[in-house]
C-alpha positions as a LaTeX table, in Angstrom:
\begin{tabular}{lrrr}
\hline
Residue & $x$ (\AA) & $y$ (\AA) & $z$ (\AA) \\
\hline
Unk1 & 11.47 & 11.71 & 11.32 \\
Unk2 & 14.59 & 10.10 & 12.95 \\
Unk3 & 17.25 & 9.09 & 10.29 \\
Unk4 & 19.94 & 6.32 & 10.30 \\
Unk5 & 22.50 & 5.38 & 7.99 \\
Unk6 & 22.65 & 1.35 & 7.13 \\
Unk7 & 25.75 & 0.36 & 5.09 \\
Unk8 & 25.87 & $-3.48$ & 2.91 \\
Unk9 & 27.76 & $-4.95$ & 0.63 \\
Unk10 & 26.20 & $-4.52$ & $-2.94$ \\
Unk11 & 26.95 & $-7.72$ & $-4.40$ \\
Unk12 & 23.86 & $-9.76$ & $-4.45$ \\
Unk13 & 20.47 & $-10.36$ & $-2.09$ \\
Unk14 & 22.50 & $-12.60$ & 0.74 \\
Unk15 & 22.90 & $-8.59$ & 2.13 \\
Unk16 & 20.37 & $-6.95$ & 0.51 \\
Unk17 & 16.59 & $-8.17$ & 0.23 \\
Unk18 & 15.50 & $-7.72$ & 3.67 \\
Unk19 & 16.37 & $-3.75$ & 3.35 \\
Unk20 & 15.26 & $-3.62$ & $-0.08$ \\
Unk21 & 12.24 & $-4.87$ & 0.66 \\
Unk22 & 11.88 & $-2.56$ & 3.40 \\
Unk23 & 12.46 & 0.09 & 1.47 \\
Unk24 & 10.17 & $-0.31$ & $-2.42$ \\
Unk25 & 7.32 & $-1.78$ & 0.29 \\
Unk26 & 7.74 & 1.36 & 2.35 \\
Unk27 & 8.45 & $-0.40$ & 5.50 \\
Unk28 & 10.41 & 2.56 & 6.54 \\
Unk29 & 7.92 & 4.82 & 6.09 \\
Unk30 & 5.59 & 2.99 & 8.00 \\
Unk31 & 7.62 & 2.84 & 10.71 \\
Unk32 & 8.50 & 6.27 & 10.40 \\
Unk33 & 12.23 & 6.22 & 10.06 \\
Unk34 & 14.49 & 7.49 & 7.38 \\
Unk35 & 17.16 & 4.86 & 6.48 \\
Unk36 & 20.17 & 6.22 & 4.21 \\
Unk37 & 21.20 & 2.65 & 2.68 \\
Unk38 & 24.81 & 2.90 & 1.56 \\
Unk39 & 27.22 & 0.38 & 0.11 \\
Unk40 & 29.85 & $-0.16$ & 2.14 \\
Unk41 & 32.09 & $-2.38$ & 0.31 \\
Unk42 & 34.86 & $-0.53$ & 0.54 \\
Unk43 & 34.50 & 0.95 & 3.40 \\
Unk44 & 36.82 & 0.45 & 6.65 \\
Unk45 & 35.49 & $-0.74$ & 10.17 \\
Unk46 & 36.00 & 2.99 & 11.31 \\
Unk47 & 33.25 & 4.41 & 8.88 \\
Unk48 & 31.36 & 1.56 & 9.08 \\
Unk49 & 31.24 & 2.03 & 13.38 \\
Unk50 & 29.23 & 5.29 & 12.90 \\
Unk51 & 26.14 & 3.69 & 11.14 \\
Unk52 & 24.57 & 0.29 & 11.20 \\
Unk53 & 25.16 & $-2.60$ & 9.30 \\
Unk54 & 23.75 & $-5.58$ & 7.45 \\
Unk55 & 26.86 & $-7.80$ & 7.48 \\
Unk56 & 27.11 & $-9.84$ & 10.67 \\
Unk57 & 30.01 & $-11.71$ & 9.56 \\
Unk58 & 32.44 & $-8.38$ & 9.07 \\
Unk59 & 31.33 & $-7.34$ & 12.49 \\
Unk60 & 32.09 & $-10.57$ & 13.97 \\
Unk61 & 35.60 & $-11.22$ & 12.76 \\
Unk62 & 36.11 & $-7.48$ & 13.61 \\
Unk63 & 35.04 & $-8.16$ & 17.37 \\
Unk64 & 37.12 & $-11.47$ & 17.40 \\
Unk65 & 40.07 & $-9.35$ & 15.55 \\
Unk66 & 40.39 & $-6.34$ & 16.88 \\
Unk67 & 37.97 & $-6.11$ & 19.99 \\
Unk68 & 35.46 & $-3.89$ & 18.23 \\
Unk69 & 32.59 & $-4.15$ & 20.41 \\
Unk70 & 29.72 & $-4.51$ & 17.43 \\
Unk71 & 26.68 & $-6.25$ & 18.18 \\
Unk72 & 23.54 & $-7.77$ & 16.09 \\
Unk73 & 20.23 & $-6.51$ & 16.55 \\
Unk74 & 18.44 & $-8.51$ & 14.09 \\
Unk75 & 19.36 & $-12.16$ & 12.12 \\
Unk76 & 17.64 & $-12.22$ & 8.50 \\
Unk77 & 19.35 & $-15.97$ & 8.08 \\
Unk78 & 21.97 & $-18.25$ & 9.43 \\
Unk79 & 22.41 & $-20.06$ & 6.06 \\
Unk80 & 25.39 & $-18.45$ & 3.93 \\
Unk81 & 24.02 & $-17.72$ & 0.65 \\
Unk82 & 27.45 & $-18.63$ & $-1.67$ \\
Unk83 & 28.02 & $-21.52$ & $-3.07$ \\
Unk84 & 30.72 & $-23.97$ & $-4.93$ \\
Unk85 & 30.59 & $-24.02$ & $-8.76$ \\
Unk86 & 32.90 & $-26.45$ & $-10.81$ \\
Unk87 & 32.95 & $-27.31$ & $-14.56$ \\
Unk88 & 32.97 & $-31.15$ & $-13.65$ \\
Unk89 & 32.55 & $-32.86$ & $-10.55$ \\
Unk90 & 29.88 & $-34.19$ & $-7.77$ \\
Unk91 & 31.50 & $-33.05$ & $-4.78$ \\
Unk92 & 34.12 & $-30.95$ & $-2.98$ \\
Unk93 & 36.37 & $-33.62$ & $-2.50$ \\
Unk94 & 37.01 & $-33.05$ & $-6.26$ \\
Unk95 & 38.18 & $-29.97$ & $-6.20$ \\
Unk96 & 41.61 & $-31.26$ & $-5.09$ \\
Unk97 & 44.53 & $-30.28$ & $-7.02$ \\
Unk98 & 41.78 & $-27.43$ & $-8.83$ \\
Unk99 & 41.75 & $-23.74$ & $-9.37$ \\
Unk100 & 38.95 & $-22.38$ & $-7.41$ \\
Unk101 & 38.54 & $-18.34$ & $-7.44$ \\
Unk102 & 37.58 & $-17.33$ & $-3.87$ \\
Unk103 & 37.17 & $-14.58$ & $-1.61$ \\
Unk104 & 40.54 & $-14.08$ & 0.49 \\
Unk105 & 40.58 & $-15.82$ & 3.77 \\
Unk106 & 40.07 & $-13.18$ & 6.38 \\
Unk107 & 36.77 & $-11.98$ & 4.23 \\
Unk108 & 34.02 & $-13.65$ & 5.99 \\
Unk109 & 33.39 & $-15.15$ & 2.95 \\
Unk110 & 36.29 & $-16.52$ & 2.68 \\
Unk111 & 36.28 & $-17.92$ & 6.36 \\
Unk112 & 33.18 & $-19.74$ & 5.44 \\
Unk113 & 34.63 & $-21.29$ & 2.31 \\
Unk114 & 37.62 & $-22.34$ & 4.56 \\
Unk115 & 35.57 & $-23.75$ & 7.11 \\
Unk116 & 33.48 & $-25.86$ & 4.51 \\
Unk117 & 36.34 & $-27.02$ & 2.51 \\
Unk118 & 38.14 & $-27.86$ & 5.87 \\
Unk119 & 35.18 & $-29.89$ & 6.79 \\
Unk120 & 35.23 & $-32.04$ & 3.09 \\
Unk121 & 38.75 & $-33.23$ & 3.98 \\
Unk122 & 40.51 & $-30.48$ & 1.92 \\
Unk123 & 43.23 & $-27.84$ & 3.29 \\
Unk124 & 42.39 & $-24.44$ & 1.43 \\
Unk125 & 46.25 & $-24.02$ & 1.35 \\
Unk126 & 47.77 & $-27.25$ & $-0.30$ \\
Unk127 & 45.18 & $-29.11$ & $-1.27$ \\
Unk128 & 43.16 & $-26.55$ & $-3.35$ \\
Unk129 & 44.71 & $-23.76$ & $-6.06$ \\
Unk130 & 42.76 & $-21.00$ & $-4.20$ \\
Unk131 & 42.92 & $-17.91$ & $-6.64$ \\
Unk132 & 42.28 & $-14.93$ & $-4.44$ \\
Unk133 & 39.79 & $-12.61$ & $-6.16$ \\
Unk134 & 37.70 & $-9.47$ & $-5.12$ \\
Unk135 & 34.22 & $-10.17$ & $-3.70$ \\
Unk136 & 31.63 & $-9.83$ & $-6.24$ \\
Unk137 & 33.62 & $-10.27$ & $-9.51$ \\
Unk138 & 31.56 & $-13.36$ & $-10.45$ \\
Unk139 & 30.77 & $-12.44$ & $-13.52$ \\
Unk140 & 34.55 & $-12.26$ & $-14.82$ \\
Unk141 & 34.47 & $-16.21$ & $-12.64$ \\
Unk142 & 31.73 & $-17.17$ & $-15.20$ \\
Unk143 & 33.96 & $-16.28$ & $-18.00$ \\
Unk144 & 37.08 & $-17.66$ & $-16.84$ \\
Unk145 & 35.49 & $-21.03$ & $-16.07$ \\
Unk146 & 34.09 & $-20.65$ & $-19.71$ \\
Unk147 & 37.55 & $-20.66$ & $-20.93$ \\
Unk148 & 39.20 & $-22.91$ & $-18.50$ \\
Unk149 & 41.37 & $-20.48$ & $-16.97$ \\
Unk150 & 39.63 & $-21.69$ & $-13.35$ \\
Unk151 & 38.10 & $-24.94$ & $-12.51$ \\
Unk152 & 35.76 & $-24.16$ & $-9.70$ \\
Unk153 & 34.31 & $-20.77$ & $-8.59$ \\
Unk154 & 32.93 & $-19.55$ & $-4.81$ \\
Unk155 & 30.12 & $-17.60$ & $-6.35$ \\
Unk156 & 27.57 & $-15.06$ & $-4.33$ \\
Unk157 & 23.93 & $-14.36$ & $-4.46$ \\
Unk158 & 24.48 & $-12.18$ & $-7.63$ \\
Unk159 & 22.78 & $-15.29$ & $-9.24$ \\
Unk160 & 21.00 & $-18.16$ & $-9.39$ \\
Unk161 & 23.91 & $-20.69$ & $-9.23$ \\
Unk162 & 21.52 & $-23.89$ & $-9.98$ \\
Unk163 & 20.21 & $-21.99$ & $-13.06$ \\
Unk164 & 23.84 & $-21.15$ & $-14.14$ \\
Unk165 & 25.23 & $-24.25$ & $-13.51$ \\
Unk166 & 22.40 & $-26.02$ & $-15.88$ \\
Unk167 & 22.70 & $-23.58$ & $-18.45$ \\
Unk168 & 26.45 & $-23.96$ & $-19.24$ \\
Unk169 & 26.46 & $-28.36$ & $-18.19$ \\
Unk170 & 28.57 & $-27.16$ & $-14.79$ \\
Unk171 & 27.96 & $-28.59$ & $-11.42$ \\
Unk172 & 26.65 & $-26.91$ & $-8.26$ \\
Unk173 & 29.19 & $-28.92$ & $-5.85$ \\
Unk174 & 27.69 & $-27.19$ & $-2.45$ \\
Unk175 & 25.93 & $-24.52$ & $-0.80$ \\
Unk176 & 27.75 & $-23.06$ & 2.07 \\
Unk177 & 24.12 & $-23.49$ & 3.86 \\
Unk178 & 24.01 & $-26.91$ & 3.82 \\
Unk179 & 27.72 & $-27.34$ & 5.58 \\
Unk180 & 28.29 & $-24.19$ & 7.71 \\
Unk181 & 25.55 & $-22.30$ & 9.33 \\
Unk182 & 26.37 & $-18.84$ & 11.39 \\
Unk183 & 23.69 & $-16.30$ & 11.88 \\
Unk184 & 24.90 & $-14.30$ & 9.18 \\
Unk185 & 22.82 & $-11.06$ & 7.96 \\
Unk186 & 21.08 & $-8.42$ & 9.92 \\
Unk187 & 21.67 & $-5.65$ & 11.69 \\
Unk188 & 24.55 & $-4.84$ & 14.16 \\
Unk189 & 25.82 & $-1.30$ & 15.56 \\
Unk190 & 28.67 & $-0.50$ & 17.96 \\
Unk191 & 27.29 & 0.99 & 20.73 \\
Unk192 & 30.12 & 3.27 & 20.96 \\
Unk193 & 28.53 & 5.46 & 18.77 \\
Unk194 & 24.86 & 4.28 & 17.95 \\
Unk195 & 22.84 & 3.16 & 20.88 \\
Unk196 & 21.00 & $-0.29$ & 19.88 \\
Unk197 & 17.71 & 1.92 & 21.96 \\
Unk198 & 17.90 & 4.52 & 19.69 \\
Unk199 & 14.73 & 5.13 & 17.90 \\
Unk200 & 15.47 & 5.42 & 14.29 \\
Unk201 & 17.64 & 1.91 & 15.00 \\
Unk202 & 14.56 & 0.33 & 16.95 \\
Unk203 & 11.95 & 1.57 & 14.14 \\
Unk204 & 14.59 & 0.20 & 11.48 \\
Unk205 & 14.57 & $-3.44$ & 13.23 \\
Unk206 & 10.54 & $-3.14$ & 13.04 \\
Unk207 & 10.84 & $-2.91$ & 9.29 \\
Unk208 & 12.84 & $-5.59$ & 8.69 \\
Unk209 & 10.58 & $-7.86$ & 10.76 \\
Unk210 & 7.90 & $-6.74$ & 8.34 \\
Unk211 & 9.92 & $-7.10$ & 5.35 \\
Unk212 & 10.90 & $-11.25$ & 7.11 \\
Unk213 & 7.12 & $-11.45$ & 6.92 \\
Unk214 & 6.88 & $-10.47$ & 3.53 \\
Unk215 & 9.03 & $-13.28$ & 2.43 \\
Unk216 & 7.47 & $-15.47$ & 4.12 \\
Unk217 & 3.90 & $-14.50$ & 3.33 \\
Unk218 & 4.21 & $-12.90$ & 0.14 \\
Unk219 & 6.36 & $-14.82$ & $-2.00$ \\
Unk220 & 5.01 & $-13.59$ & $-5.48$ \\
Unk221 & 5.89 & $-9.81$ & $-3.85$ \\
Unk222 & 9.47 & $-11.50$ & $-3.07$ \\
Unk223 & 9.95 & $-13.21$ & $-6.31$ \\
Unk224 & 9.32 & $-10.03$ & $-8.21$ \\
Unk225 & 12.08 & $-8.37$ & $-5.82$ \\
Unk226 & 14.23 & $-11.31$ & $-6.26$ \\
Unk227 & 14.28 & $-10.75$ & $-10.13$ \\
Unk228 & 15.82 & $-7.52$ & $-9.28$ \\
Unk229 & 19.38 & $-8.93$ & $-8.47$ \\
Unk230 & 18.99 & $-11.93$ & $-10.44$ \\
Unk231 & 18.44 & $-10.41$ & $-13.59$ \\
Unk232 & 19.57 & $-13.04$ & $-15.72$ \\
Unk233 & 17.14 & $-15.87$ & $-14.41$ \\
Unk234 & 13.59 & $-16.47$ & $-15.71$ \\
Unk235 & 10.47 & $-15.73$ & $-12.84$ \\
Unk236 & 10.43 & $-19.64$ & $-12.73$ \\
Unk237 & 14.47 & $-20.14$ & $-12.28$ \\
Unk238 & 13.96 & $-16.69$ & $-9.25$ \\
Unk239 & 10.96 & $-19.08$ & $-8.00$ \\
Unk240 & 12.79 & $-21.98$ & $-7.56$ \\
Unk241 & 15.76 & $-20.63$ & $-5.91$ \\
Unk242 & 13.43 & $-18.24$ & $-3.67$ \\
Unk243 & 11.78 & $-22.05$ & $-2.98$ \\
Unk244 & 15.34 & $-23.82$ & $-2.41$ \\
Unk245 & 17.47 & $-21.32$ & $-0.41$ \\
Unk246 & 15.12 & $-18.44$ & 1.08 \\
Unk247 & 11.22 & $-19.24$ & 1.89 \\
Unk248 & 13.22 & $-22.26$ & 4.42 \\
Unk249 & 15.75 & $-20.58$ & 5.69 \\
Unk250 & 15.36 & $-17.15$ & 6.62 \\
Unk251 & 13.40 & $-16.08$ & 10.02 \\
Unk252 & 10.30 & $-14.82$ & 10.37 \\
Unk253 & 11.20 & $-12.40$ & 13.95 \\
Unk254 & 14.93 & $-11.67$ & 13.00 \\
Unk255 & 15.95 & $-13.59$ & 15.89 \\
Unk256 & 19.14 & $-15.70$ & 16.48 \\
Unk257 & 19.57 & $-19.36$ & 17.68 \\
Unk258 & 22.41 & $-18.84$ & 20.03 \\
Unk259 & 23.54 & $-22.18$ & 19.91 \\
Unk260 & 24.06 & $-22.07$ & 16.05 \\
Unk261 & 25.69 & $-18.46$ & 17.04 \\
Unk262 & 27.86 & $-20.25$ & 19.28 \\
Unk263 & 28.99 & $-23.18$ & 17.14 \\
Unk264 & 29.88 & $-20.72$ & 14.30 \\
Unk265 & 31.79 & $-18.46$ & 16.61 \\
Unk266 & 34.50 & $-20.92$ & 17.50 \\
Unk267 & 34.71 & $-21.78$ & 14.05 \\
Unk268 & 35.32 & $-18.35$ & 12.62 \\
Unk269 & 38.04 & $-17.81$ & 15.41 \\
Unk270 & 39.75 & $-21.32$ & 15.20 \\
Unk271 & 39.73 & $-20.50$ & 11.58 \\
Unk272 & 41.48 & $-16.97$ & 12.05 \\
Unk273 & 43.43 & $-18.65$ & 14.99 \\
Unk274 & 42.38 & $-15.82$ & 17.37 \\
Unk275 & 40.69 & $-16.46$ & 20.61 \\
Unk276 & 37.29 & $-16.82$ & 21.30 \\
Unk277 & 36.61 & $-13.32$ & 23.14 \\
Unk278 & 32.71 & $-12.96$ & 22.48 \\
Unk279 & 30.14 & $-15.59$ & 23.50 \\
Unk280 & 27.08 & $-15.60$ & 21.93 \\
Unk281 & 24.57 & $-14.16$ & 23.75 \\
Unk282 & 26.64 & $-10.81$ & 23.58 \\
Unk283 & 26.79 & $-10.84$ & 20.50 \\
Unk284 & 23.65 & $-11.90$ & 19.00 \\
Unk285 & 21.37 & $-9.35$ & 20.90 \\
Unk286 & 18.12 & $-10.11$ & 19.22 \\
Unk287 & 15.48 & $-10.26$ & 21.97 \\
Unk288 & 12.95 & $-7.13$ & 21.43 \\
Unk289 & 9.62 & $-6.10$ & 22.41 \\
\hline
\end{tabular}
């Protein structure tokens, strides 16, 4: 049985469901592959170059950084699942003059919340107190907006942020989905040292086109997965948010709409201010039999 190694960020489902899935519906297996899932948080491009990877946006600012010739197999969603939390407010424009805790800007996280703020009007380096924090730590954001020691919060899909936001009388100003789209999750490999034909990569795409149909098919199977990283949500709170941000938006083939691929390239690199060396059809290399 041919083995690969996939590496994601463990902080919340926006990486993760499609491979879980894949792997407690024995996807995998079916497909006969062996996939050694890792979290790769910490982890620098070089390690990462050796396996495959869910997160399109790290390989894409790498290839628009430092030429690192990455490309994505397979698009789960082109809907960023983060969003903009705020003890008071209706919009983003009122986070001027706040303290919003956010990923750092050359995090694709961060890029997107750039981008999005960028588009309400707002520049992320005078108009908003951007408080640089590490990805993930939304739990410690939950307590400091708690005690007012942060306004506003760029949260992750460790939670349900609508559920959250009721529970403690906050406000959900955005979802990065609704402002900025970028095919975002997937799969991607550097061909410089894992061939996009090789079989345990081609049998690991299969799988997560099975596990797309799941979601879309299945959603009491998905809801009951969801649960799993949003522990602190009732079935019906999972529901709705499964109903709100994934049944909609994530793709049944794993393919890519190059012209949303296109449009959210230039952004990321006029947001970086580096040129715009990859077009979008070699990146987004999604076509399959």
């Amino acid at each position: 049985m041919p083995t690969i190694d996939l590496a994601y960020v463990g902080r919340g489902l926006h990486e993760e469901l499609v491979a879980y899935i894949a792997d407690q519906e024995d996807l995998y297996a079916a497909e006969d592959v062996r996939v050694a899932l890792h979290d790769g948080c910490a982890w620098d491009i070089e390690r990462l170059r050796h396996g495959a990877t869910i997160g399109l946006g790290r390989a894409l600012l790498s290839r628009l950084a430092d030429g690192t010739p990455w490309v994505a197999l397979t698009v789960n969603t082109d809907r960023p699942l983060f969003w903009f939390l705020a003890r008071s407010g209706t919009s983003l424009t009122d986070l001027a003059g706040k303290r919003l805790a956010v990923h750092a800007p050359h995090t694709p996280p961060g890029c997107f919340a750039r981008i999005v703020l960028r588009q309400a009007g707002l520049d992320p380096d005078h108009d908003v107190d951007c408080v640089v924090r590490q990805p993930g730590d939304y739990g410690m954001d939950l307590r400091r907006l708690r005690s007012g020691e942060i306004d506003a919060a760029y949260v992750g899909s460790t939670m349900a942020p609508e559920a959250i936001a009721a529970e403690h009388g906050w406000h959900l100003l955005a979802w990065v989905g609704d402002h900025f789209r970028i095919p975002t999750v997937g799969v991607a490999v550097d061909p410089t040292y894992v061939s996009p034909d090789d079989p345990a990569v081609q049998a690991m795409i299969r799988a997560h086109r099975r596990a797309l149909q799941v979601i879309h098919d299945d959603p009491d199977t998905t809801v009951r997965h969801l649960r799993t990283f949003l522990g602190g949500q009732t079935e019906a709170e999972a529901r709705a948010h499964y109903d709100r941000f994934i049944a909609p938006y994530f793709t049944t083939d794993g393919q890519a709409d190059l012209a949303v691929g296109a449009a959210g390239i230039a952004a990321i690199a006029d947001e970086l201010g580096v040129p715009e060396t990859v077009a979008a059809e070699e990146f987004y290399r999604t076509e399959h039999d």
